[in-house]
N, C-alpha and C positions, 0 to 999 in steps of 0.2 A: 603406262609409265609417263610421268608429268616430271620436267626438271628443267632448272633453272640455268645451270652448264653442261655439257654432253663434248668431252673433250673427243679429237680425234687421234688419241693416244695409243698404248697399246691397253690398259684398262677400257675405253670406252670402244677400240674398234673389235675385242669378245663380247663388247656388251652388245654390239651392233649386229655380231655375227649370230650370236645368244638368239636376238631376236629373227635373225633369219631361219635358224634351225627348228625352233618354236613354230614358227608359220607353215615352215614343209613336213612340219607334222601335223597341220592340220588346227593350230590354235589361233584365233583372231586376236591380232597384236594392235593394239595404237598405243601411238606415240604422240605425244603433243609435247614440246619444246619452245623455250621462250627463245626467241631469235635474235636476242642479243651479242648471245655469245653460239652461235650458228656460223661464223663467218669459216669458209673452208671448206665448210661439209655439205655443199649443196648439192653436190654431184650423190653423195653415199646417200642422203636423206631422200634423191629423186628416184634412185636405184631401192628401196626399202619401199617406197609406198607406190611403186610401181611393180611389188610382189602382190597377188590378187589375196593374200591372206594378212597384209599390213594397210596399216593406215598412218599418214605424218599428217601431222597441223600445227603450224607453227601463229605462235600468238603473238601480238603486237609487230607482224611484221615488218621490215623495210622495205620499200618499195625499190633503194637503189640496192644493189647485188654488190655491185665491189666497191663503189662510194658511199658507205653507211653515213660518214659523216655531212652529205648531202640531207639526209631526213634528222638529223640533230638542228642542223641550219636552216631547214623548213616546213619542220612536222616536231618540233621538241617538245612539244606540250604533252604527247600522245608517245613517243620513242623515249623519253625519260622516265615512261611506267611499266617496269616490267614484272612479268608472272615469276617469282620468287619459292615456288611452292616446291618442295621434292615428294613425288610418292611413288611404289613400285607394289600394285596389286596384282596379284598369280590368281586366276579362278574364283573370284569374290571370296576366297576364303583366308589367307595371307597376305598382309602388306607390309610394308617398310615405310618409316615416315621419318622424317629426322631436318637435318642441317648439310646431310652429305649429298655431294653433286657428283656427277659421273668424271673421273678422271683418274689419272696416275697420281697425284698429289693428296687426293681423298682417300684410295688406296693404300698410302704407305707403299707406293711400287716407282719409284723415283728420288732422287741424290738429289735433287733441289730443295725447297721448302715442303714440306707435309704439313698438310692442317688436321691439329685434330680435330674429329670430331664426334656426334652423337646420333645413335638412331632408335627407333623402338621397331620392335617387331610384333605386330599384334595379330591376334586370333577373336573370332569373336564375333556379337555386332558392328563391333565401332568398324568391321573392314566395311562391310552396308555402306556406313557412312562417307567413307572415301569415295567409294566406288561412284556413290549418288553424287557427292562432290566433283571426281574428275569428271562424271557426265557433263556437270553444271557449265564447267571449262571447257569439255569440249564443242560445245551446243553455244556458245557464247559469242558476240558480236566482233570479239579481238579475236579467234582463232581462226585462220585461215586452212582451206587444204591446201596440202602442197603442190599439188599441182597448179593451183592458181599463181603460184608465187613462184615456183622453180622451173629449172628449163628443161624438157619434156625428155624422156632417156627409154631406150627399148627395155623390154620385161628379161633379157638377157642380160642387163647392166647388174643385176643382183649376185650375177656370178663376180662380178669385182670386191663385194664386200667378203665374199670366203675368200678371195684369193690374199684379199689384204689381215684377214685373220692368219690362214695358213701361214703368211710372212711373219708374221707377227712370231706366233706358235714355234716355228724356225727359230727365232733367237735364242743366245744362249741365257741372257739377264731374264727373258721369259719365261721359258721356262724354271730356272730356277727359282723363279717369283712365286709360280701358279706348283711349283711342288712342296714351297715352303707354307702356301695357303692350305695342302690337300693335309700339311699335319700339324693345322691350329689345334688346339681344343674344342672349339666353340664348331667347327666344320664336321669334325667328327663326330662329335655329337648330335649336329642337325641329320648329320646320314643317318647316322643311327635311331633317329626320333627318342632322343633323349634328354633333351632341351630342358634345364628347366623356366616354369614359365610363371610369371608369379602374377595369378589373376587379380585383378581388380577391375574397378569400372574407370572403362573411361569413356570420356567426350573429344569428340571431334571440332575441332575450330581452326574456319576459313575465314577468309575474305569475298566479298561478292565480287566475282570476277570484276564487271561492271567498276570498281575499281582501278583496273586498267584503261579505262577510258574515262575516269574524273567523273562517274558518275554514279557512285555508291554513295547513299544515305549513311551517316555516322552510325546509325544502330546497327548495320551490314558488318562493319568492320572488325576483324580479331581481335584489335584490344579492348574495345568495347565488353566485346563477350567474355572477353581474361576481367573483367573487372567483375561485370555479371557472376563469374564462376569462383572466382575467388576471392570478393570482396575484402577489406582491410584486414592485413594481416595483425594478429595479437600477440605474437613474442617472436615471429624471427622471419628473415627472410634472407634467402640466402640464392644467388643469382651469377650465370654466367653467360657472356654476351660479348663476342669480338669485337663487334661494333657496337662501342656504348655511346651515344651519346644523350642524356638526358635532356639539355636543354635547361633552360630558367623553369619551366614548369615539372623537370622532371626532379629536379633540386629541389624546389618545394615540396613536392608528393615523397622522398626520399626524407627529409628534414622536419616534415611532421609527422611521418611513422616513428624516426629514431627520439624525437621530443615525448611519444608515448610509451617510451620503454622498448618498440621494437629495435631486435638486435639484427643488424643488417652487414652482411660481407656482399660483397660484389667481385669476379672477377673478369676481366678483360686482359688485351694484348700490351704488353710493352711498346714501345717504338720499337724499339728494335725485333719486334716479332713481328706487327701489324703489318700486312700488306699493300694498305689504302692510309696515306701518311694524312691526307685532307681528313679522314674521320678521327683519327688522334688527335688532330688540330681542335675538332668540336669538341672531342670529352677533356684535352688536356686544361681546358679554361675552367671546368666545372669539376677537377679537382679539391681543391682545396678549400670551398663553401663545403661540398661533402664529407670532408673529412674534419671540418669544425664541427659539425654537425654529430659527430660521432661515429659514423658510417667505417667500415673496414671495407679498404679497398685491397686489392691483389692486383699486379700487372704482371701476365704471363710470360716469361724469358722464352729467348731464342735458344730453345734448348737443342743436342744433337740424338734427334731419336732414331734407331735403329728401322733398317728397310726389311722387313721377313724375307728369310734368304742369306742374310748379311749376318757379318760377326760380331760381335757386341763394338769394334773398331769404326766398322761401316757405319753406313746410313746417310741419311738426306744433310743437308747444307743446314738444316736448323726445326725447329718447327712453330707455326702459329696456332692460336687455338680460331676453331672453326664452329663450334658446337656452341648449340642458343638453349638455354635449359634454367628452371629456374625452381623454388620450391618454397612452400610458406607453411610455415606454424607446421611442418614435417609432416607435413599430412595432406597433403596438393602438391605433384609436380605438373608441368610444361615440359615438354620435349619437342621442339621444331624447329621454323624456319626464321623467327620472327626473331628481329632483332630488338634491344632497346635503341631503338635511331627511329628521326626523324621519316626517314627512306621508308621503314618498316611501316611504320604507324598510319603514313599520311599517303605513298607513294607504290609500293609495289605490294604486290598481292600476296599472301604468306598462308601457311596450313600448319597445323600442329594441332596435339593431344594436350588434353588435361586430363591427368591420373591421382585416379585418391587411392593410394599407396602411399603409408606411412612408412614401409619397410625402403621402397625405392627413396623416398623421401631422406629416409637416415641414412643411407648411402650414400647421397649429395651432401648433407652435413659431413659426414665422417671426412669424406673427401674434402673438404673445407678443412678440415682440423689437422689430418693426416697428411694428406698429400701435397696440396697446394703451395702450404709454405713450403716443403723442397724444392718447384718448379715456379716458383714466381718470386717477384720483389713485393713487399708489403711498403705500401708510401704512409709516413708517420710526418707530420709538422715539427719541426723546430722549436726550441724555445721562440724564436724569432719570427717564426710563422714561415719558414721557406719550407718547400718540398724535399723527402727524402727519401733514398731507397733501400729499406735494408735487404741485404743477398743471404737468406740463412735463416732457419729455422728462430734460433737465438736473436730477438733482434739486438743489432750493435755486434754480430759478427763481422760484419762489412757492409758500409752505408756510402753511398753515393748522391752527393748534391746537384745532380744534374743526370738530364734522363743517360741510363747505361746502355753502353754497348752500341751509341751512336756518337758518329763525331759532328763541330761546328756548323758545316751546313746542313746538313739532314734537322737539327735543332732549330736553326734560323728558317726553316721551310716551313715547317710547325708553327712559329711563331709568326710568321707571315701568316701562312694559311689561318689560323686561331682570328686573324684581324678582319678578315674578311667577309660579307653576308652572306653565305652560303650554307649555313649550318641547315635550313629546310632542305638543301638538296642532299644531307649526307645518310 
């Protein structure tokens, strides 16, 4: 398992328990985690690879344990690159690859914000390729054992992680979570090996780790080889990405596909969904050059999605979108971790598939056509050239001249942040 958050929640401390159960039967587990977002879990992570059938590595990690912001102040060059990648391989013969990170919030098993998101589940060779990939990461110069890094705990410390599952399992919102999961559809059906699976080929594409430490050659990197795999698209392209930011150079590559005919929707977060207001700052400037351009854009509302378990009344405080996925001439998707941001491109390390399914492909169009406009604002120019947002399928059912469902300062933040050099770090 490679992931980028690994919350210590009640979703991530079954995931944690998951892997203890796995091991005492006998399965070789490792775990490698970017250490970013590790803070907390040092004691569970020393108790797990202090089981003789697990193994922790944590990558890029910090030298200080409770003052993180110490190696920001004097190792930043090297703790502002992190491993971004999610994968979850069973037996080289099943993975999981996507944009989703281990938590309640990724889950849909919490009242706060839910991000949606995206994963693929493949069979096949392309698992080979992961598998060879997570080797790559694990064998790599940024990933530490944990032992090297964490404070040393008896081989009895592992009984804490089932005692903290058992607690867990004890609640009542728990269980009702984990009984509303056992009558998905999609659950039922994996029991049952009735899945359907819609073959096609796909490719694997990574980052060379070595990117983590500023030291990957340009032709190494993901988007490179998304260029390589998918070269200029010819009549459509159709893309979703939380964090957009294009940039002056991604506005030109966007402005001379739609100058050749290509037809291009883009969706991303509202304000008022985005969780990282600084990265709304970098795409809200590169608005409206896109939309002269001809480009349809969509910004995702804070919509109130339902918790499984919960009555169509319930559910979380709102949701963002979380899912990176994109699709060209309907006949090429991306599914991963990679964002359009500079972050993505230049700074941390990312994994994803290219699939040539035209079927999956019309899926993300339909969903463009169908769904989206009931869950997002579409931004339309002005006679006068100001930004607008119409709410509603119909546009001019209701339009708002200023971003929605945020008030005064939250705007003036944005607009601050927009002004500032910071857009290579978003």
């Amino acid at each position: 398992m490679q992931y980028y958050i690994w919350r210590g929640d009640m979703s991530g401390t079954l995931m944690f328990d998951a892997l203890r159960r796995a091991a005492d039967r006998g399965v070789r587990v490792r775990l490698l985690l970017d250490d970013n977002n590790t803070s907390g879990l040092d004691s569970v992570l020393a108790a797990l690879d202090a089981h003789p059938n697990i193994e922790v590595r944590l990558f890029n990690p910090f030298k200080h344990r409770r003052w993180r912001v110490l190696d920001f102040l004097t190792d930043f060059s090297r703790v502002n690159r992190r491993m971004h990648n999610k994968s979850f391989t069973a037996d080289n013969e099943v993975t999981i690859v996507g944009g989703r990170n281990v938590g309640d919030e990724y889950f849909g098993a919490t009242h706060d914000v839910l991000f949606v998101d995206l994963d693929v589940l493949a069979i096949g060779p392309v698992v080979n390729s992961v598998s060879r990939d997570f080797d790559r990461y694990w064998s790599s110069k940024s990933a530490y054992a944990a032992k090297r890094v964490l404070p040393e705990v008896s081989k009895s410390s592992i009984k804490g992680v089932a005692a903290a599952a058992e607690r867990v399992e004890q609640d009542p919102a728990s269980r009702a979570y984990l009984e509303a999961l056992e009558r998905q559809p999609f659950v039922r059906e994996l029991l049952a090996k009735t899945v359907h699976v819609e073959w096609a080929v796909a490719s694997m594409v990574s980052d060379d780790p070595a990117k983590g430490l500023g030291a990957a050659r340009d032709d190494t990197l993901l988007w490179h080889r998304l260029r390589e795999l998918f070269g200029a698209p010819a009549r459509e392209m159709n893309l979703i990405s939380p964090y957009f930011v294009p940039g002056s150079a991604g506005v030109d590559y966007f402005r001379g596909l739609a100058s050749r005919g290509v037809k291009i929707r883009i969706l991303t977060n509202a304000l008022e969904a985005t969780d990282v207001a600084a990265v709304h700052a970098g795409y809200a400037k590169r608005r409206k050059p896109l939309l002269r351009a001809g480009i349809t854009l969509f910004e995702m509302k804070r919509a109130s999605p339902v918790v499984p378990g919960e009555k169509a009344s319930g559910g979380s405080s709102g949701s963002s979108l979380h899912a990176k996925t994109f699709a060209i001439d309907r006949s090429l998707v991306f599914v991963g971790s990679f964002n359009f941001d500079p972050r993505s491109a230049r700074l941390n390390t990312e994994l994803g598939f290219v699939i040539a399914s035209p079927a999956v492909a019309q899926t993300l169009a339909d969903t463009f056509a169908a769904t989206i406009p009931n869950r997002a604002y579409e931004l339309r120019l002005s006679d006068d050239g100001a930004l607008t947002w119409a709410d509603g399928r119909e546009i001019g059912d209701s339009v708002y001249v200023r971003e929605p469902g945020v008030g005064f300062w939250r705007r003036f933040e944005v607009t601050l942040l927009s002004h500032l050099p910071i857009e290579w770090l978003l």
